[in-house]
OpenMM code with the backbone's topology and positions (N, CA, C; nanometers):
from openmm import Vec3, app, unit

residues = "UNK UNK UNK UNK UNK UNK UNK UNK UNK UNK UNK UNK UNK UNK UNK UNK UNK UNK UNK UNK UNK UNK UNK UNK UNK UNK UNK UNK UNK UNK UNK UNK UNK UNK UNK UNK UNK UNK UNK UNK UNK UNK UNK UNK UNK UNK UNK UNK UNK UNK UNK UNK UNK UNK UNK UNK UNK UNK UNK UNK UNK UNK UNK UNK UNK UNK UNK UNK UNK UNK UNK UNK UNK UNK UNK UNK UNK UNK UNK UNK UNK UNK UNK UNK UNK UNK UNK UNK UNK UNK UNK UNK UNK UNK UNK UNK UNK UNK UNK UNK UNK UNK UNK UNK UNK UNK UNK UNK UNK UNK UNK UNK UNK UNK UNK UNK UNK UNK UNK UNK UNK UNK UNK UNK UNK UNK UNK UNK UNK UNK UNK UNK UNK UNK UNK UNK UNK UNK UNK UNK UNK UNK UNK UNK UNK UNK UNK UNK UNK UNK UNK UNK".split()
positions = [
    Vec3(0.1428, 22.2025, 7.1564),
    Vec3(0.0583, 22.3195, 7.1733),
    Vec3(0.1492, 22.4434, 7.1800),
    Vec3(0.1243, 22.5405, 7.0534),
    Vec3(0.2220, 22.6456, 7.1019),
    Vec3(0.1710, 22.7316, 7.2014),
    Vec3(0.2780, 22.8201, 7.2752),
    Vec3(0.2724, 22.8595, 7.3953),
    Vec3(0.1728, 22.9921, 7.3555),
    Vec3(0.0934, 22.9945, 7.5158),
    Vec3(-0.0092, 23.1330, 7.4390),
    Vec3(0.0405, 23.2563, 7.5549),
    Vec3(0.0125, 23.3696, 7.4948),
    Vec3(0.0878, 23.4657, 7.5547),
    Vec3(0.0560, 23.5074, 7.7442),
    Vec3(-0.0641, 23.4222, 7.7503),
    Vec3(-0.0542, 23.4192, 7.8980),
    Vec3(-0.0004, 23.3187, 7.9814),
    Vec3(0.0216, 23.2446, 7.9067),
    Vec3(0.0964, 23.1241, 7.9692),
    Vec3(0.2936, 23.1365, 8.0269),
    Vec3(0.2638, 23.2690, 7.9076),
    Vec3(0.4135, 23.3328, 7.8778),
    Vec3(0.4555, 23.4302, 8.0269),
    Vec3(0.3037, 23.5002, 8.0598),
    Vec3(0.3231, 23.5731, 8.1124),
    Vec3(0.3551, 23.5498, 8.2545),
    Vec3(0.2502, 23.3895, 8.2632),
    Vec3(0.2508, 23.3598, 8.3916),
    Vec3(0.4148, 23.3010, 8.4426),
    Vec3(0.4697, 23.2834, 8.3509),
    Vec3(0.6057, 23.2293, 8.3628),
    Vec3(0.6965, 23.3177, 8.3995),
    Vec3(0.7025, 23.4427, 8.3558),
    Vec3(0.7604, 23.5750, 8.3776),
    Vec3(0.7596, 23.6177, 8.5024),
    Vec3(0.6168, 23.6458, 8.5452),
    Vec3(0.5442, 23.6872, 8.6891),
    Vec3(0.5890, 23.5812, 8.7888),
    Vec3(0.5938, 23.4742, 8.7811),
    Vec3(0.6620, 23.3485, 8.8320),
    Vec3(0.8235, 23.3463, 8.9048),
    Vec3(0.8789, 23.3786, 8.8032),
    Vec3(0.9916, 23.4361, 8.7919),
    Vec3(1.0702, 23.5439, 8.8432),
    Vec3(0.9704, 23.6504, 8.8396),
    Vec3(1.0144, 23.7354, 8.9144),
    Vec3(0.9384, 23.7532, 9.0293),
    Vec3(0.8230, 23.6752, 9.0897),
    Vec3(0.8161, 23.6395, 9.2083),
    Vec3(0.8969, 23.5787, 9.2590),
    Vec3(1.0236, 23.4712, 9.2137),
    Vec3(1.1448, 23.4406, 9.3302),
    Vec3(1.2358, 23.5385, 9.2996),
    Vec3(1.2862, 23.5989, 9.1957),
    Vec3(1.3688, 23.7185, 9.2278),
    Vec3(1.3591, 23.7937, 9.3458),
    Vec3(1.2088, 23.8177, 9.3622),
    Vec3(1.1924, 23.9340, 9.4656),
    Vec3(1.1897, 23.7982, 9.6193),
    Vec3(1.1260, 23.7491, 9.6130),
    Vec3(1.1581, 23.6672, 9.7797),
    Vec3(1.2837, 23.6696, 9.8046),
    Vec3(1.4147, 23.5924, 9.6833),
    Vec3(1.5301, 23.5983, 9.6741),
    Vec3(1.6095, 23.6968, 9.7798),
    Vec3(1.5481, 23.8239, 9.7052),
    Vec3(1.5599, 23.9572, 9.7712),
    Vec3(1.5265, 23.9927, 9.8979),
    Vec3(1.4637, 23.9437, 9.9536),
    Vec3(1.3079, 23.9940, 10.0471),
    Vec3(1.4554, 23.9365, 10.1778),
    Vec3(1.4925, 24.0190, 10.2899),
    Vec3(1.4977, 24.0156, 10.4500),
    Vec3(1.4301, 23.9554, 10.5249),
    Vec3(1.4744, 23.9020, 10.6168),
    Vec3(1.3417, 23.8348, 10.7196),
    Vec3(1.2630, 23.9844, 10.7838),
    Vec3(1.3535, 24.0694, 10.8126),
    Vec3(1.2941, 24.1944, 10.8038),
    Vec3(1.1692, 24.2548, 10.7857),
    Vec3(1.1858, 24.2297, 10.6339),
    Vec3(1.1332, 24.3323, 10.5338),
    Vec3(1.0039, 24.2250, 10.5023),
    Vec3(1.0074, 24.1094, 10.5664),
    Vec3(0.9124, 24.0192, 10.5297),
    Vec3(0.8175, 24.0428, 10.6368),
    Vec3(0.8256, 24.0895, 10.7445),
    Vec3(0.7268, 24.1463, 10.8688),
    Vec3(0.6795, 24.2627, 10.8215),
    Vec3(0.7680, 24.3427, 10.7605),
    Vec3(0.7229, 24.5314, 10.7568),
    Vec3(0.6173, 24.5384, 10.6899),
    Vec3(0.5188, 24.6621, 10.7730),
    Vec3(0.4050, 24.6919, 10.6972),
    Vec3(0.3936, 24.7836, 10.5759),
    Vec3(0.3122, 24.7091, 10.4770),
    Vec3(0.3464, 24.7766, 10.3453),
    Vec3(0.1735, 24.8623, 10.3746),
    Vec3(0.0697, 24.8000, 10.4488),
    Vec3(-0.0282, 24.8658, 10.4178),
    Vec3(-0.1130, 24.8107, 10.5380),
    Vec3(-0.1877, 24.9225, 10.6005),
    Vec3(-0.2831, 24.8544, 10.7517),
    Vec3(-0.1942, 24.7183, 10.8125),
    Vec3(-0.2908, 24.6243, 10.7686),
    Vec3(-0.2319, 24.4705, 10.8552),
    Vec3(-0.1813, 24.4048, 10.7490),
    Vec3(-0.1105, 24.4540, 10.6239),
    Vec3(-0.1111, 24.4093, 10.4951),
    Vec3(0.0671, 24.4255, 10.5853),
    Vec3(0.1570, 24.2960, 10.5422),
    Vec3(0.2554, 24.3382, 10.5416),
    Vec3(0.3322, 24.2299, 10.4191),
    Vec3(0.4951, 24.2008, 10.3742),
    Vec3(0.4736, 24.1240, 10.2591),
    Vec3(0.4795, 23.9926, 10.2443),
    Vec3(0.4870, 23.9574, 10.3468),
    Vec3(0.4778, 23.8336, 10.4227),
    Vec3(0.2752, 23.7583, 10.3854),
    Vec3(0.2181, 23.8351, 10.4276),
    Vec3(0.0787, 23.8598, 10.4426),
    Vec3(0.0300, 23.8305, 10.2748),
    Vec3(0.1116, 23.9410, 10.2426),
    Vec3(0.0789, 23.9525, 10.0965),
    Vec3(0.1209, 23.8366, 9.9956),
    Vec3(0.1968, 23.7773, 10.0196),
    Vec3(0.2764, 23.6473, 9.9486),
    Vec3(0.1745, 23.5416, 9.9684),
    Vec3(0.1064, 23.4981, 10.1120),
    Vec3(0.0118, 23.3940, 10.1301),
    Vec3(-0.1436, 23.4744, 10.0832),
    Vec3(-0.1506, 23.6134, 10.0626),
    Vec3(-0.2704, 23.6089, 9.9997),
    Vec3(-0.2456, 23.6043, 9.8618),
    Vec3(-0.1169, 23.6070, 9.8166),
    Vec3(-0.1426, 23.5721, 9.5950),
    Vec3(-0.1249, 23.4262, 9.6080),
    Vec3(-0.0675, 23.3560, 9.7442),
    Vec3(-0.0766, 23.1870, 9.7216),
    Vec3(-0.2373, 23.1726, 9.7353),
    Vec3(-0.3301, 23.1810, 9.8541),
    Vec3(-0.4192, 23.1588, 9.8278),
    Vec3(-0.4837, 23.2188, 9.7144),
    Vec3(-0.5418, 23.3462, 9.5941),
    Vec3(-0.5633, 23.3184, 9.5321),
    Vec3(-0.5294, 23.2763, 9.4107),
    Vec3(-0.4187, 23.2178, 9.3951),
    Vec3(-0.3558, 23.1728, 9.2826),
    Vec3(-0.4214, 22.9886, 9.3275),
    Vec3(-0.4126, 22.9404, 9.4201),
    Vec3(-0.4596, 22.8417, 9.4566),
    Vec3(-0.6065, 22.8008, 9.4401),
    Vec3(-0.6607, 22.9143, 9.4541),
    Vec3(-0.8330, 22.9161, 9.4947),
    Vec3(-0.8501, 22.8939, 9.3020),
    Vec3(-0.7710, 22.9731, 9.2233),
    Vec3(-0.7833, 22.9390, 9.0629),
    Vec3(-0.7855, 22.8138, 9.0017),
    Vec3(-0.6878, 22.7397, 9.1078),
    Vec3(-0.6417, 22.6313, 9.0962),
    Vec3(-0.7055, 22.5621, 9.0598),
    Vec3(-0.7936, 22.5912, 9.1394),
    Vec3(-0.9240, 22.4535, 9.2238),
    Vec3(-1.0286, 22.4838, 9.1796),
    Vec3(-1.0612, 22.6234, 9.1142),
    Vec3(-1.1884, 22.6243, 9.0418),
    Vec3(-1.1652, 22.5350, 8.8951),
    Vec3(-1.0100, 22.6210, 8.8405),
    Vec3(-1.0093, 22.5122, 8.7104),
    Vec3(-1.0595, 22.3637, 8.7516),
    Vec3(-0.9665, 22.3029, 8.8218),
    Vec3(-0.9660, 22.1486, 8.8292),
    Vec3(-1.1071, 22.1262, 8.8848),
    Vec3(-1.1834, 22.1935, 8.9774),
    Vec3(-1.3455, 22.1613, 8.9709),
    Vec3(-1.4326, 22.2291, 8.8373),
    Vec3(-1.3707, 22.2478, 8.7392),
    Vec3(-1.4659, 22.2559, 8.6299),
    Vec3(-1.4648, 22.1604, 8.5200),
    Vec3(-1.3402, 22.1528, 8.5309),
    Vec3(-1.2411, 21.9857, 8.4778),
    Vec3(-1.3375, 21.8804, 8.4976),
    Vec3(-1.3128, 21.8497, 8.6214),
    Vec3(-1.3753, 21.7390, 8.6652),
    Vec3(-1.5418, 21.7269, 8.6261),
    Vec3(-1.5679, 21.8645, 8.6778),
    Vec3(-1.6984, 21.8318, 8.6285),
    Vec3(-1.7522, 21.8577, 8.4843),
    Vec3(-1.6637, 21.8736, 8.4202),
    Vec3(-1.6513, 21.8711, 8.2440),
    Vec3(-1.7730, 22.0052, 8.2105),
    Vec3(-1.7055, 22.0899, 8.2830),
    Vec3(-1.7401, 22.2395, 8.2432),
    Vec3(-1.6262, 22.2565, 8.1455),
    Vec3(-1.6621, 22.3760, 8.0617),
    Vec3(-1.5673, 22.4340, 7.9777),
    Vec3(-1.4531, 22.5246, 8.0621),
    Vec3(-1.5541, 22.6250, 8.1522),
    Vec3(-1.4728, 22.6844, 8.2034),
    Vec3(-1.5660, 22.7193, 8.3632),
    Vec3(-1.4736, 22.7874, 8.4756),
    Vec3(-1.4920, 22.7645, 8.6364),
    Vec3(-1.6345, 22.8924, 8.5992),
    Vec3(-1.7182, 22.8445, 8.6997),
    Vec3(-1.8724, 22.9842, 8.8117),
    Vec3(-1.7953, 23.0564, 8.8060),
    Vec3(-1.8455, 23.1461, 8.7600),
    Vec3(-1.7845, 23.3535, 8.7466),
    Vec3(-1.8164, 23.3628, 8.9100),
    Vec3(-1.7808, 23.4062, 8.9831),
    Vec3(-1.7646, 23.4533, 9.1379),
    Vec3(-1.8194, 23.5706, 9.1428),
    Vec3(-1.8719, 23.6360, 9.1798),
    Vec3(-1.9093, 23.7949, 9.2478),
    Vec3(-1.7740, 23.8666, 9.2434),
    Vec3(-1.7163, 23.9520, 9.1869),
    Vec3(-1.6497, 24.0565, 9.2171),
    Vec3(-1.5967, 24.0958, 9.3740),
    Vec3(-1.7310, 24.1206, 9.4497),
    Vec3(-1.6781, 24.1821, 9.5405),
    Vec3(-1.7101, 24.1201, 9.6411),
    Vec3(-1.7043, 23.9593, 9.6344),
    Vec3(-1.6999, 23.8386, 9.7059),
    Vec3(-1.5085, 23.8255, 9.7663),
    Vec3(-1.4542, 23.8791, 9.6544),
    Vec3(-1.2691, 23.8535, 9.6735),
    Vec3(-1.2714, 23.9412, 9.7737),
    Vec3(-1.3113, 24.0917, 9.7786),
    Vec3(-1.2697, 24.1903, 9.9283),
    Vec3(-1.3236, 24.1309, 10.0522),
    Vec3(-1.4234, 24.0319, 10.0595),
    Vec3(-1.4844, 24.0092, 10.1898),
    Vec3(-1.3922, 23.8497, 10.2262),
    Vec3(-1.3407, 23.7457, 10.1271),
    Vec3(-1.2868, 23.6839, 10.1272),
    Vec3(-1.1630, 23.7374, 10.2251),
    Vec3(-1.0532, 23.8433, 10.1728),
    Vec3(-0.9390, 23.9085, 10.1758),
    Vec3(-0.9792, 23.9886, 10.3447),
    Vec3(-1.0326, 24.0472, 10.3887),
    Vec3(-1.0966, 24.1099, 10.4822),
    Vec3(-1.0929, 24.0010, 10.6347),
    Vec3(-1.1311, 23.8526, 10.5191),
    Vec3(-1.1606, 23.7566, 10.6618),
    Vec3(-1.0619, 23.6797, 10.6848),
    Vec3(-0.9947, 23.7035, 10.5952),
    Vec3(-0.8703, 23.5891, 10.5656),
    Vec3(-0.7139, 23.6575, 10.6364),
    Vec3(-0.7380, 23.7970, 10.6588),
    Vec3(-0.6143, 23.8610, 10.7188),
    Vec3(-0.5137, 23.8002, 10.7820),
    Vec3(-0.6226, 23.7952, 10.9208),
    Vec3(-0.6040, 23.7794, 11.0492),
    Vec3(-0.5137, 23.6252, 11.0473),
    Vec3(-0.5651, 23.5539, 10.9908),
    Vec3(-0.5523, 23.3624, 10.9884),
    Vec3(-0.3972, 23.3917, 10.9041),
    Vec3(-0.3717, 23.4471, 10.7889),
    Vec3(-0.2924, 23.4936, 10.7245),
    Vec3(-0.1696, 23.5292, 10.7849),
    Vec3(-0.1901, 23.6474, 10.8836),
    Vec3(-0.0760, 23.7172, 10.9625),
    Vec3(0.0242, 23.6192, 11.0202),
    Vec3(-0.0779, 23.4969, 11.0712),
    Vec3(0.0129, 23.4490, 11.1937),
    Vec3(0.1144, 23.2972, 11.0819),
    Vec3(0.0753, 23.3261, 10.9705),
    Vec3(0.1696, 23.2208, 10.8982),
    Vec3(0.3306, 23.2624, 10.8902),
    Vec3(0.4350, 23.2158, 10.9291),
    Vec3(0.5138, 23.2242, 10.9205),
    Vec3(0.5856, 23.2683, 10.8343),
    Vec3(0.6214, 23.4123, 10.7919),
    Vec3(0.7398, 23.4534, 10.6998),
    Vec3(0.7787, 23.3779, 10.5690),
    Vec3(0.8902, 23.2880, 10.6601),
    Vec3(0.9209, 23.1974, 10.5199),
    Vec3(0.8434, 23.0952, 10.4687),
    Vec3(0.7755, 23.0599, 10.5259),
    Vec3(0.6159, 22.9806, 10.4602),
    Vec3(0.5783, 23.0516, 10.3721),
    Vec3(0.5398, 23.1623, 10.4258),
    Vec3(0.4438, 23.2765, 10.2997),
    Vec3(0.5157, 23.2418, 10.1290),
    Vec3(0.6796, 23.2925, 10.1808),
    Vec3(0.7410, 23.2588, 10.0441),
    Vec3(0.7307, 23.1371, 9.9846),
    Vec3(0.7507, 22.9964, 10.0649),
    Vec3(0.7357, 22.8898, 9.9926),
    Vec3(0.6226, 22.8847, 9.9511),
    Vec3(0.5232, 22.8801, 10.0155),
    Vec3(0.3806, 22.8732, 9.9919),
    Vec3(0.3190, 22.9485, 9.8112),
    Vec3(0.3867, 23.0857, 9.8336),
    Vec3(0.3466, 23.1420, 9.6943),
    Vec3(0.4321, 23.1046, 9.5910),
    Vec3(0.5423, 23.0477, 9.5819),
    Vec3(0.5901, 22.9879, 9.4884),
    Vec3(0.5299, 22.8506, 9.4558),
    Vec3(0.5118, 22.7730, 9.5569),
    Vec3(0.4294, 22.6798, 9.5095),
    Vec3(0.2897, 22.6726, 9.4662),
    Vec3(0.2588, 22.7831, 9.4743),
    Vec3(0.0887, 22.7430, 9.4544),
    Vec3(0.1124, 22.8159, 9.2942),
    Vec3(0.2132, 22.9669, 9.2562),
    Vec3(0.2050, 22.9907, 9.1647),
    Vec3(0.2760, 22.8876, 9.0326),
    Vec3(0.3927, 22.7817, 9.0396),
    Vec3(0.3811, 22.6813, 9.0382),
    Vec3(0.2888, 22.6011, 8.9534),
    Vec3(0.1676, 22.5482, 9.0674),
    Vec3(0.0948, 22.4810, 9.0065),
    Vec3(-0.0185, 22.5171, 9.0128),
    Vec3(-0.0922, 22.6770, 9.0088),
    Vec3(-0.1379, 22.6778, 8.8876),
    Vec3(-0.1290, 22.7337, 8.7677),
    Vec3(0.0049, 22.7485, 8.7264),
    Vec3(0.0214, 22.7951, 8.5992),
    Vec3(0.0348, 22.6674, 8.5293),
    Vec3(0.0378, 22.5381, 8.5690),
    Vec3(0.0845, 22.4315, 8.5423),
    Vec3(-0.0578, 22.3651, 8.4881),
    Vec3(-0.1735, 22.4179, 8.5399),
    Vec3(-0.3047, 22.3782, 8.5192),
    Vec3(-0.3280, 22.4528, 8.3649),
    Vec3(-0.3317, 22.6092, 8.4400),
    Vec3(-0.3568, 22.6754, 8.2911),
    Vec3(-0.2678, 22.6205, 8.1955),
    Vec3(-0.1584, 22.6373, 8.2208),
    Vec3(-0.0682, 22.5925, 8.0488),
    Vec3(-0.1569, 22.4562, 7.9804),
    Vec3(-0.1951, 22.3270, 8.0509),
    Vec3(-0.2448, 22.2743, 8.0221),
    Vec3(-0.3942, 22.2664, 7.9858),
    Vec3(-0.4705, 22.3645, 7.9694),
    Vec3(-0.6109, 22.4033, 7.9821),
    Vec3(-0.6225, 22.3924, 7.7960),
    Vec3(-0.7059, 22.3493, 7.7499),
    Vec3(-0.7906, 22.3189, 7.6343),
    Vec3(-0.8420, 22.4912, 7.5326),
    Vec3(-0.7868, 22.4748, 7.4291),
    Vec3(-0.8086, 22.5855, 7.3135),
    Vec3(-0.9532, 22.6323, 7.3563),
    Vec3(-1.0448, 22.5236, 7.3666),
    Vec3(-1.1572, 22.6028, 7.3758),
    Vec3(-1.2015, 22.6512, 7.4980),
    Vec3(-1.1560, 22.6126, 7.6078),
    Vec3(-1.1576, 22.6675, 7.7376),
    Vec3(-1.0820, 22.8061, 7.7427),
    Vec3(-0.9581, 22.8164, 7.6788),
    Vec3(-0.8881, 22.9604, 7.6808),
    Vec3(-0.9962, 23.0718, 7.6228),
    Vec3(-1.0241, 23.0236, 7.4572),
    Vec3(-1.1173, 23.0938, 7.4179),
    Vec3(-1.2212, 23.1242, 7.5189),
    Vec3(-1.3080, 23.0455, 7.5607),
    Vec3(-1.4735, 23.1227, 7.6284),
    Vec3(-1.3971, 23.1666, 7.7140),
    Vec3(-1.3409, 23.1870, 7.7962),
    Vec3(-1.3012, 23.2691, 7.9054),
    Vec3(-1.2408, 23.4358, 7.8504),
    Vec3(-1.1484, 23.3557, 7.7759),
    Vec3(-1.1485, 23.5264, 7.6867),
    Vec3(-1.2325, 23.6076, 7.6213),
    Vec3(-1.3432, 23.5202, 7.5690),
    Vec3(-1.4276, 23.6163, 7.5354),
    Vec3(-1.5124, 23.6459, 7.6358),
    Vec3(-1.5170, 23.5783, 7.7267),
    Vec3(-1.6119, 23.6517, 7.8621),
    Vec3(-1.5397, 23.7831, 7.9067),
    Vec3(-1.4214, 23.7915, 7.8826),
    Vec3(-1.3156, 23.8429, 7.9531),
    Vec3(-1.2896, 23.8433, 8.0883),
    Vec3(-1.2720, 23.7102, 8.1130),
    Vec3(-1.2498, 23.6451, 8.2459),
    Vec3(-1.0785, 23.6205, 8.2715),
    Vec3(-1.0014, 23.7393, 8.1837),
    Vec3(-0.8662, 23.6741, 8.2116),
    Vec3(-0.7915, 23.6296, 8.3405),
    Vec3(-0.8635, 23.6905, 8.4569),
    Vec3(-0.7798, 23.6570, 8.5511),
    Vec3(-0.7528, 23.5358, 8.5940),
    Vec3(-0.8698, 23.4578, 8.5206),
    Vec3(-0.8402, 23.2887, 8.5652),
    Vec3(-0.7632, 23.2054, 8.4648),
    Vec3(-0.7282, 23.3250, 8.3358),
    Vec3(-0.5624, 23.2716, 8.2745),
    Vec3(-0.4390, 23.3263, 8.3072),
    Vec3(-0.4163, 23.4696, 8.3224),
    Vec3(-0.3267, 23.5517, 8.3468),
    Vec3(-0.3136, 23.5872, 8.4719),
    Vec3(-0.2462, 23.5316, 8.5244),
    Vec3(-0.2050, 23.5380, 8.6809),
    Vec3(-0.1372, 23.6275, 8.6644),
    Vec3(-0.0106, 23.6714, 8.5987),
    Vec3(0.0385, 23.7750, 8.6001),
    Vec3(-0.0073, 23.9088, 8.6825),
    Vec3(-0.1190, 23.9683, 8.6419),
    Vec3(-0.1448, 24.0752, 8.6654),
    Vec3(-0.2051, 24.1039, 8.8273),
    Vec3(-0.2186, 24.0056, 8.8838),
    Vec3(-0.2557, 23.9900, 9.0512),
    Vec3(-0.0899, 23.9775, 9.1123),
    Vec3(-0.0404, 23.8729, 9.0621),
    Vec3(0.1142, 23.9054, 9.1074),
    Vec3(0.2031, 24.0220, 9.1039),
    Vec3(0.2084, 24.0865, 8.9690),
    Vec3(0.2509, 24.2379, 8.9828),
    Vec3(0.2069, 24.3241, 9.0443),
    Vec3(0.1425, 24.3311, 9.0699),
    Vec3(0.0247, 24.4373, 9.1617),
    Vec3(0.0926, 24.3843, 9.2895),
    Vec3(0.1245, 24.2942, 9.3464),
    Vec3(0.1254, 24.3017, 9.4901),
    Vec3(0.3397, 24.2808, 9.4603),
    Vec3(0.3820, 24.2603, 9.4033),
    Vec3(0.5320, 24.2363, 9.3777),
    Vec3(0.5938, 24.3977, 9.3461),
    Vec3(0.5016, 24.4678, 9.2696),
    Vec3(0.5253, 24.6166, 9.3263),
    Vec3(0.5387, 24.6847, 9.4046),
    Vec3(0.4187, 24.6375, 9.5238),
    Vec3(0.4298, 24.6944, 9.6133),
    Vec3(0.5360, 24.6321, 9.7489),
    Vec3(0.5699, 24.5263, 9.7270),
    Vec3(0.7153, 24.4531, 9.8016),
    Vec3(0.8223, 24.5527, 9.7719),
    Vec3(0.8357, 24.5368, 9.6342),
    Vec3(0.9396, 24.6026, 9.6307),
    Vec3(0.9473, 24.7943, 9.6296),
    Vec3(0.8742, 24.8049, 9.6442),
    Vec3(0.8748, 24.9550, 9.6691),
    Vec3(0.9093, 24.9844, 9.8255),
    Vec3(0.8863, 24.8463, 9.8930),
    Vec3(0.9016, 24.8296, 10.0316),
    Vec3(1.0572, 24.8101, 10.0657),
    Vec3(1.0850, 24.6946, 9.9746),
    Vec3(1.2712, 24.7258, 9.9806),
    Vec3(1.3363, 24.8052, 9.9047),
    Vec3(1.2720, 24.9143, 9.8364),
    Vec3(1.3550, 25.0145, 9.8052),
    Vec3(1.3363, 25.1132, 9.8706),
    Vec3(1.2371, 25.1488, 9.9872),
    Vec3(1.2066, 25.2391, 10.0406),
    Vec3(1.3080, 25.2270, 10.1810),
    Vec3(1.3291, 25.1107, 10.2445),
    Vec3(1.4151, 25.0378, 10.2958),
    Vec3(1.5535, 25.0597, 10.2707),
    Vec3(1.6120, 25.0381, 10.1517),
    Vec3(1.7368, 25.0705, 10.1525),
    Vec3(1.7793, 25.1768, 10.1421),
    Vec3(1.6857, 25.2792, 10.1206),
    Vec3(1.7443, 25.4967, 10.1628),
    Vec3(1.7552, 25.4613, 10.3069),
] * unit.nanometer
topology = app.Topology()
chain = topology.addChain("A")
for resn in residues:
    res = topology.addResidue(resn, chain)
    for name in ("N", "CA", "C"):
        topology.addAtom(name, app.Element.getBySymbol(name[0]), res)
């Protein structure tokens, strides 16, 4: 199967999610980047939803859907909202293992996901449940704007 360009991407984003932990202080892994958001916080919320993707693929799998229930939109902020608190008290370097592993495996799902499953999702334009990428950069930006703000 040749490689498709989100599969590419998720490998990239992957990638430079351990660059930046690599990077990351025990420090700088407490500091607040935003309210109760700190990057510690932020690492176990792209594991959980990189995980939660996980598990919709493999429950659509199983149940020999093409592709996962479209979710409500603004079901993820009330998710994220309740999930803080439980979040905070995970340990630092957990957070990091945790989001490497979950990003991991599920890019390991998608790479393996079926031509015609990529298709309907793309044409729904449901990429986020191929392209992880773009949830990881978004919050790997804001880490590191945290250790560069840090090292002035």
């Amino acid at each position: 199967m040749p490689i498709r360009p989100h599969v590419e991407r998720n490998e990239r984003s992957r990638f430079r999610l351990q660059q930046v932990i690599d990077a990351l202080a025990d420090d700088l892994l407490t500091a607040t980047i935003d309210g109760p958001w700190t990057s510690g916080v932020l690492l176990v919320h792209m594991a959980f939803w990189d995980r939660f993707v996980k598990e919709r693929w493999e429950h659509a799998l199983r149940s020999q859907q093409r592709t996962p229930a479209v979710l409500d939109l603004g079901l993820a902020d009330l998710v994220n909202d309740a999930s803080v608190p439980g979040w905070s008290v995970i340990p630092p370097r957990d957070a990091t293992r945790m989001a490497l592993a979950a990003a991991d495996e599920v890019d390991g799902v998608i790479a393996s996901l079926a031509d015609n499953a990529v298709e309907a999702l793309l044409a729904a334009g449901w990429n986020s449940l191929l392209d992880r990428s773009v949830h990881r950069h978004e919050h790997l930006d804001a880490i590191e704007r945290l250790v560069s703000a840090s090292a002035q």
